[in-house]
C-alpha positions as CSV (number, residue, x, y, z in Angstrom):
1,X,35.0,31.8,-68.7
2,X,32.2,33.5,-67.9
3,X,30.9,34.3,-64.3
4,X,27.8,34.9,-62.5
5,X,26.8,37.4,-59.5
6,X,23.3,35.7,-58.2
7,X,21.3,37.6,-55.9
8,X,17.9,36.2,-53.8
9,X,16.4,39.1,-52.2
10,X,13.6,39.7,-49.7
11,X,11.7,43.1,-50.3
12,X,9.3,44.1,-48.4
13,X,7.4,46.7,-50.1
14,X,7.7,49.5,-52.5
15,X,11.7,50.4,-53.1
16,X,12.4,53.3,-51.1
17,X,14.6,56.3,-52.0
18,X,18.3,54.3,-50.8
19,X,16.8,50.9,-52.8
20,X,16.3,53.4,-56.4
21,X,19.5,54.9,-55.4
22,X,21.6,51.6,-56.0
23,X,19.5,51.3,-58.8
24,X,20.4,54.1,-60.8
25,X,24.2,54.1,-59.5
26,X,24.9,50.0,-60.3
27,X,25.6,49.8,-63.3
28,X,28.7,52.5,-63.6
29,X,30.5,50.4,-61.3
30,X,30.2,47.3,-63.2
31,X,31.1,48.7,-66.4
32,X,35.0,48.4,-65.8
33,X,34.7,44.7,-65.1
34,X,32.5,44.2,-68.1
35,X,29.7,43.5,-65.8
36,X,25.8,43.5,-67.1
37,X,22.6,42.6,-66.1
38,X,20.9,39.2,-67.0
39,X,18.3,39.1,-65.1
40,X,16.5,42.1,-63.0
41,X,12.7,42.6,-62.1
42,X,11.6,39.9,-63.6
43,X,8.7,37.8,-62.3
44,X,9.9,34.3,-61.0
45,X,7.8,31.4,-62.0
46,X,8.8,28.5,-59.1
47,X,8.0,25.3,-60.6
48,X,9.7,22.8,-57.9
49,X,10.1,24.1,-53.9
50,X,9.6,27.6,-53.0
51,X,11.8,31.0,-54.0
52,X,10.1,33.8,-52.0
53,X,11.7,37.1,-53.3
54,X,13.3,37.7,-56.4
55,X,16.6,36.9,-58.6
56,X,18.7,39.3,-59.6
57,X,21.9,37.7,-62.4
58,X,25.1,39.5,-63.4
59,X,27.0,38.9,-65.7
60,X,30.9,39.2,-66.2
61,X,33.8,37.8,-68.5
62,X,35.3,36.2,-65.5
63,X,35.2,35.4,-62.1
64,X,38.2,37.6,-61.6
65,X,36.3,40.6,-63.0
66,X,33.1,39.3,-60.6
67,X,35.5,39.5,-57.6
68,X,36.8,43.0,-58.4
69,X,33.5,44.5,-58.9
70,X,32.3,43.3,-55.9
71,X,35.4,43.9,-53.7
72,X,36.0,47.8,-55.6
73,X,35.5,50.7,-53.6
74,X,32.2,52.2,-56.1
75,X,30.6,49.1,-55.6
76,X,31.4,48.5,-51.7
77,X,30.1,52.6,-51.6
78,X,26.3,51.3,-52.8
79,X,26.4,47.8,-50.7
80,X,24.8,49.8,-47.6
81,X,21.9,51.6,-49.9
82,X,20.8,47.8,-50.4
83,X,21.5,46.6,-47.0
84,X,20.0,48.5,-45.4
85,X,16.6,48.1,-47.1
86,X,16.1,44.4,-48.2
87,X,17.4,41.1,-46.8
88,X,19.4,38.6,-49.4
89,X,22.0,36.1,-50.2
90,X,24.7,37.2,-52.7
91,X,27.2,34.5,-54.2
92,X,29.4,34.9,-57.3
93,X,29.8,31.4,-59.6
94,X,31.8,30.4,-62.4
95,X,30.1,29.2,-65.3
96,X,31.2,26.3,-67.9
97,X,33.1,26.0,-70.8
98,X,30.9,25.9,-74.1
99,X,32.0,22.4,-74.9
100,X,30.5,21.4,-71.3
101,X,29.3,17.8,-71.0
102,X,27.0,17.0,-68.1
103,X,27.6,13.1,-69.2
104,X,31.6,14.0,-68.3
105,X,30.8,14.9,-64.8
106,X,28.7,12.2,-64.4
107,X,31.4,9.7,-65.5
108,X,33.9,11.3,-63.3
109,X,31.7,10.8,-60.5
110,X,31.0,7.0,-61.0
111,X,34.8,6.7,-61.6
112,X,35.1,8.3,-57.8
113,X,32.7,6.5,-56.3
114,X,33.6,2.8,-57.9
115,X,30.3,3.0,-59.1
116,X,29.3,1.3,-62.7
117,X,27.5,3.3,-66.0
118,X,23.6,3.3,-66.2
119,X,22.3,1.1,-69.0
């Protein structure tokens, strides 16, 4: 199932030369996890509460390839250049099944909480 590497950063500024470094040296250590970018420089548009910074989304078959990546020593090489440079929050998520069904979940919570359908 596919899995997710979600980013919020806090730049301040212009990227310096360690920030374009990590640029141009991400994406080799991705590619043997089958790691690529879904979302990167891209303008957020907040529509409810606030999201100061940006959003950067990986992709990856799994959330054992997401793991890997992160925890592999070309990767863990490039986490300082970053560091160093901008604030963030990193977190890795599985996604759902294509035949998710939100109404499912929902179900399975009423079930747990004794609670009874909406009409």
């Amino acid at each position: 199932m596919t899995a997710y590497a979600i980013a919020h950063l806090y730049p301040e500024g212009r990227p310096n030369a360690e920030v374009i470094d990590y640029i141009e040296r991400i994406q080799p250590t991705m590619d043997p996890y089958g790691g690529r970018f879904l979302v990167h420089v891209a303008p957020v548009e907040v529509v409810e509460g606030a999201w100061p910074g940006a959003v950067v989304v990986l992709g990856f078959p799994s959330i054992e390839e997401a793991r890997a990546w992160y925890a592999s020593p070309a990767y863990q090489e490039l986490v300082p250049l970053r560091a160093r440079n901008m604030a963030g929050d990193l977190v890795l998520v599985e996604g759902v099944a294509p035949d998710y069904d939100p109404r499912a979940t929902a179900a399975a919570l009423r079930a747990a909480a004794g609670a009874t359908p909406a009409a």
